[in-house]
N, C-alpha and C positions, 0 to 999 in steps of 0.2 A: 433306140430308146430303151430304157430298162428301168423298170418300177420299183425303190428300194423300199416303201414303205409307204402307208397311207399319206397322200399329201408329200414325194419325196421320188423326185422322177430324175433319171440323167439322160441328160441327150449328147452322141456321140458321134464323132467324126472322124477318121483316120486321117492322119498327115503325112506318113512315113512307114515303111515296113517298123520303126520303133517307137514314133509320138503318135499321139492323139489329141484331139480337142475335146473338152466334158463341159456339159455344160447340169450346172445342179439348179435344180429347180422345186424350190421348196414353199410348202403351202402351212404355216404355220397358225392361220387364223385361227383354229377351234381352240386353240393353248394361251387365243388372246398375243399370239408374234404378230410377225408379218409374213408377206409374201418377198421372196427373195431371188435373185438368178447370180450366181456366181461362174466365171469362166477358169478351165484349167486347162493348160496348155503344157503337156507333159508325158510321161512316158506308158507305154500302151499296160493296162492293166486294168482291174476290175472296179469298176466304180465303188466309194463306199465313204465311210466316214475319215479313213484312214488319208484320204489327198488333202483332207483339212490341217495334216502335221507332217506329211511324206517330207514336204522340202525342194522335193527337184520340179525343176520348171517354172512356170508361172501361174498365179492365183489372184484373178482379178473381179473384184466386186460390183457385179454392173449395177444392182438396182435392189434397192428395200422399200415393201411400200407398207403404209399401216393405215388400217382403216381409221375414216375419219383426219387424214392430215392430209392438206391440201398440196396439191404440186403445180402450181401457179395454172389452175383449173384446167387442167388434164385427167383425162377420164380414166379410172383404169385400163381399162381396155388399149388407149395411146400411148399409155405408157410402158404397157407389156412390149406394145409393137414397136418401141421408139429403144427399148431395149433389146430386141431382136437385131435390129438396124445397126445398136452401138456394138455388140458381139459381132457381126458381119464385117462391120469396119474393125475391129482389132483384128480378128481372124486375116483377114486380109492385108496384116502390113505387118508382123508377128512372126512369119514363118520364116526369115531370116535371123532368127534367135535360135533356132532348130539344133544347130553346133554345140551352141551355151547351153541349150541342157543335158545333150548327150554328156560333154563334157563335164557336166556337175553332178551327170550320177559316177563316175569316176571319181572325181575331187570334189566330194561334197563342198558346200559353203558350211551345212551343220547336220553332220552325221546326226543319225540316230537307227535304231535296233531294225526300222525295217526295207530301209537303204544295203544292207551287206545281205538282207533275207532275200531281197529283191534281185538284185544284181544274181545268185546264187540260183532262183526259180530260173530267171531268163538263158543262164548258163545251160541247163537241163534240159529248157525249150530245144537252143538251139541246139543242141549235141546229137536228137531224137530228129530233128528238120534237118541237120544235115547229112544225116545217116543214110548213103545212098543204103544199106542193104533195107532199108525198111521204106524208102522212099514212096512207093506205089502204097504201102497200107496207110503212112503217116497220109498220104493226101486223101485218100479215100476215110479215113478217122475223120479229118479235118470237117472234109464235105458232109459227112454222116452227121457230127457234131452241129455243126451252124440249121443241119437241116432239124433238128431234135429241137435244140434251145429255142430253135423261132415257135416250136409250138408250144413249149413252154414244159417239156420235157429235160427238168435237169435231173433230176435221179436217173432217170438213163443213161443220158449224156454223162455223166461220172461213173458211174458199172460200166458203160464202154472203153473209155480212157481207161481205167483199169484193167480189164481187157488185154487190151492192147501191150500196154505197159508191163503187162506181166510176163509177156516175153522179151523183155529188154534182158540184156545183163548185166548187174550192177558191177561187172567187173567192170566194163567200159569210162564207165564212169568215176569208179573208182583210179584208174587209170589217168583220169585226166585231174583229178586233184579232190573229187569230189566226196566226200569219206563218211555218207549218212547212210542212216536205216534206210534200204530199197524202199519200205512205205513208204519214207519221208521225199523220196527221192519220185516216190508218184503220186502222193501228193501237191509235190510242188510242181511239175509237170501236168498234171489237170488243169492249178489255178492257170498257169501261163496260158495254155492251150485255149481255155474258156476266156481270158481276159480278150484274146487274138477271135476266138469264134463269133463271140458278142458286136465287135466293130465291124465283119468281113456277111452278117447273114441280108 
């Protein structure tokens, strides 16, 4: 679970070393909204407002409730639970699509600016994960990371990643087609890293 904001919770489940299940749960009563649960079934990365236009995978709307509108006299309470129940049942018949979306962050169905950013982070991920010469520090980074963010330590956990990263060399990378400012190239290797530490603590 990870808290984006008063009233704005995601809850998370890994399906794959590269998808994920998100599930957003949003409490919009005090603005006079509703209460909300939306399912994303999609590629591993950091919860946020951005899987409401990302494009790849799936985005399914399980349940709006508004105070005061009756749901053929169902409690709230039933109806939270009776939406739990219908995200378990998709979860559960869903993960045979797993192909169709790897494949669609390849061949978008509708590009947009942060599908080519995305594909490009995960690149950098894995270039740093498969590097046997760094293998023993990437996993102990890893462990360090998940063990930091669970207490709620992300300013650390990003000075470490950095850290780290700073002895990479952006030849390597450069080498493999990769052709940005080193910042920018640990920047985008944090977000990956943390997207991966967030579903794995």
């Amino acid at each position: 679970m990870t808290e984006l904001g008063r009233g704005c919770i995601y809850y998370m489940k890994r399906f794959s070393p590269e998808l994920a299940y998100y599930i957003l749960c949003s409490d919009n009563r005090s603005s006079q909204g509703d209460i909300s649960f939306e399912l994303f079934f999609t590629v591993v990365d950091v919860p946020c407002d951005v899987f409401l236009t990302f494009g790849v995978g799936l985005h399914v709307k399980i349940l709006s409730i508004y105070e005061g509108v009756a749901y053929d006299f169902m409690s709230t309470n039933e109806l939270i639970t009776n939406a739990g129940e219908k995200i378990i049942g998709i979860e559960n018949s869903i993960g045979g699509l797993a192909p169709v979306i790897l494949d669609e962050l390849e061949k978008p169905y509708y590009m947009n600016k942060k599908i080519p950013h995305y594909r490009l982070e995960r690149e950098i991920y894995r270039q740093v994960e498969g590097d046997e010469r760094v293998r023993s520090e990437f996993d102990t980074l890893k462990k360090e990371m998940c063990r930091i963010i669970k207490h709620g330590g992300n300013r650390k956990a990003r000075q470490l990643v950095m850290d780290f990263s700073a002895g990479l060399s952006d030849a390597c990378f450069k080498g493999r087609g990769i052709d940005l400012e080193f910042s920018e190239i640990q920047e985008m290797f944090y977000q990956h890293l943390y997207a991966e530490c967030i579903l794995d603590m």
